[in-house]
C-alpha positions in Angstrom: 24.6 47.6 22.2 24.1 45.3 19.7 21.7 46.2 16.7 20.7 43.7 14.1 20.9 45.1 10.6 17.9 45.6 8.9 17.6 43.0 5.7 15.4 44.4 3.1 14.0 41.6 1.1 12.3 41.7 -2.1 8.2 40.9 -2.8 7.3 37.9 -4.5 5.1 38.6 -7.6 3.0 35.9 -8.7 2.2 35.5 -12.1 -0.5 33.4 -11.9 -4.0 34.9 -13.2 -5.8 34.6 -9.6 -3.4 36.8 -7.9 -5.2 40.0 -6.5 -1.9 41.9 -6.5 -2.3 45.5 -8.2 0.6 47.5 -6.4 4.4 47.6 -7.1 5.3 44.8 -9.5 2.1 44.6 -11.1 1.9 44.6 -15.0 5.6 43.6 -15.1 7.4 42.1 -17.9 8.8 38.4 -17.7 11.8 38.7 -19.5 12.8 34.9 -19.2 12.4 34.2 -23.1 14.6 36.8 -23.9 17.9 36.5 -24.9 20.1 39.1 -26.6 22.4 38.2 -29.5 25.6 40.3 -30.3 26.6 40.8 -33.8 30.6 41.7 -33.9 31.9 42.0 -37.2 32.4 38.6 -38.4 31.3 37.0 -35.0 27.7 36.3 -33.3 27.1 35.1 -29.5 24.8 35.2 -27.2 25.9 37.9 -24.1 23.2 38.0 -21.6 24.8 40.6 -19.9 23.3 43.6 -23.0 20.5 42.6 -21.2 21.9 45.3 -18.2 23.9 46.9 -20.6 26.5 45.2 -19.8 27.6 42.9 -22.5 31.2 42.1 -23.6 31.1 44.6 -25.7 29.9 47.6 -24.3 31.5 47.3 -20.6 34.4 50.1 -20.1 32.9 52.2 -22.9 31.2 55.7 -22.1 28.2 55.9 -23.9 27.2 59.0 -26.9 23.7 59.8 -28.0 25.8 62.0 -30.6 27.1 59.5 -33.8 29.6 61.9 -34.6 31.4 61.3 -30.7 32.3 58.2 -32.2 34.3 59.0 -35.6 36.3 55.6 -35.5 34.0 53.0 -34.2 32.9 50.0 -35.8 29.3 49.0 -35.6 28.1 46.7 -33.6 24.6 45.2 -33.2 22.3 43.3 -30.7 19.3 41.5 -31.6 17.0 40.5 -29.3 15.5 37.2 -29.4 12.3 36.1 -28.1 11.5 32.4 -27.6 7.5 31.9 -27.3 5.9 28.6 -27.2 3.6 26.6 -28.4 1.7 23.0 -27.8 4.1 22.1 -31.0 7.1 23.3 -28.6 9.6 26.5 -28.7 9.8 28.7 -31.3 11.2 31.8 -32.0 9.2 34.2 -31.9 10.5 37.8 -32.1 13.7 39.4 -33.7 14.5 42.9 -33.6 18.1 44.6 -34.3 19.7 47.8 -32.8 22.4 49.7 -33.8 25.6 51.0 -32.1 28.7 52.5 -32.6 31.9 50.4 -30.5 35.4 52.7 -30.2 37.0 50.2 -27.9 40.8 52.4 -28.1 39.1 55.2 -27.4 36.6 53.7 -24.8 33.7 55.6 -26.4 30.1 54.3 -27.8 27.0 56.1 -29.3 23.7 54.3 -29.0 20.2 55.3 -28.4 19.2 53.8 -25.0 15.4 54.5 -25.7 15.5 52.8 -29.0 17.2 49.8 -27.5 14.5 49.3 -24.8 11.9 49.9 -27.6 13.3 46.7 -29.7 13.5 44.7 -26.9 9.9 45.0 -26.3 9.4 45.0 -30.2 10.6 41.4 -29.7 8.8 40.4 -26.7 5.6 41.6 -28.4 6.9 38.8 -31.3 7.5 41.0 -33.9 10.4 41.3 -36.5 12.7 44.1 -37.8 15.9 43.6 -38.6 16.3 46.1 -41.4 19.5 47.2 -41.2 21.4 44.0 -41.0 23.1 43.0 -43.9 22.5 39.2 -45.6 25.6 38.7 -43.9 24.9 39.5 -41.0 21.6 37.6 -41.5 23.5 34.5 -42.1 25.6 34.8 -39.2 22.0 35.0 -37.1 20.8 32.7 -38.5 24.0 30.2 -38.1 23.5 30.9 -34.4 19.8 30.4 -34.2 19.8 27.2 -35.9 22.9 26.0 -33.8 21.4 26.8 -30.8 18.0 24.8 -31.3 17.2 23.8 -34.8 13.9 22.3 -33.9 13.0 26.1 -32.7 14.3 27.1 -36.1 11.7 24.9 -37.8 8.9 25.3 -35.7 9.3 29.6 -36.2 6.5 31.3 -38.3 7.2 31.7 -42.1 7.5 35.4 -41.4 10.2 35.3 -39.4 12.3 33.0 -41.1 11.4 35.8 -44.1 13.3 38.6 -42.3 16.6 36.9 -43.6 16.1 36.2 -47.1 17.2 38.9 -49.0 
């Protein structure tokens, strides 16, 4: 007997204003102007994979909501980076910064998952917090911003090109 396998298939969620659709899907988040940003020591790049979790850094490494599980790792940070738009062009919008703890001998990470998902939306919602980042590590974000797309740079709001003067 042949059976056909059964193909699940996802819906479709329109995004458009006129849609009717209330039921699964409805009130998400578009997370196409995202983009997260990782800070490494002396290095910043753009890993979309912390967008799963799953950036360079953090694949292989079991992850500690207790610092002290992590006595000899370095710290690490992602920023996430919103892009919003206006009839000027792109801009960036939001920039928040989260903290974590990389022990890539030992395999081991701490991070707070919660507060990660809370920056992210932080950003999306345009604001900007990057306390914790030193004017280094300020520079080096903003190296990579204005490499990426200067004319974003320039057309950002004066209070987030604040956030890195120190």
């Amino acid at each position: 007997m042949n059976k056909e396998k059964k193909i699940f298939a996802l819906n479709i969620i329109s995004n458009e204003d006129k849609s009717k659709h209330k039921g699964f899907g409805a009130g998400s988040i578009d997370l196409n102007s995202m983009s997260p940003v990782i800070l490494d020591g002396d290095e910043a790049y753009i890993d979309i994979g912390a967008m799963h979790a799953k950036s360079k850094v953090e694949k292989g490494i079991k992850f500690s909501m207790n610092r002290e599980d992590v006595p000899n790792g370095r710290q690490v940070w992602i920023v996430w980076v919103a892009v919003d738009r206006s009839p000027e062009g792109q801009f960036y919008g939001g920039l928040t910064a989260c903290e974590m703890w990389i022990d890539t001998e030992a395999r081991r990470g701490w991070k707070i998952l919660a507060d990660h998902v809370n920056r992210m939306d932080y950003a999306l919602k345009r604001k900007v917090l990057l306390e914790g980042l030193s004017p280094e590590q300020k520079q080096l974000l903003k190296k990579l911003l204005l490499d990426t797309n200067e004319q974003w740079w320039e057309r950002s709001p004066e209070h987030v090109k604040a956030a890195f003067e120190d």
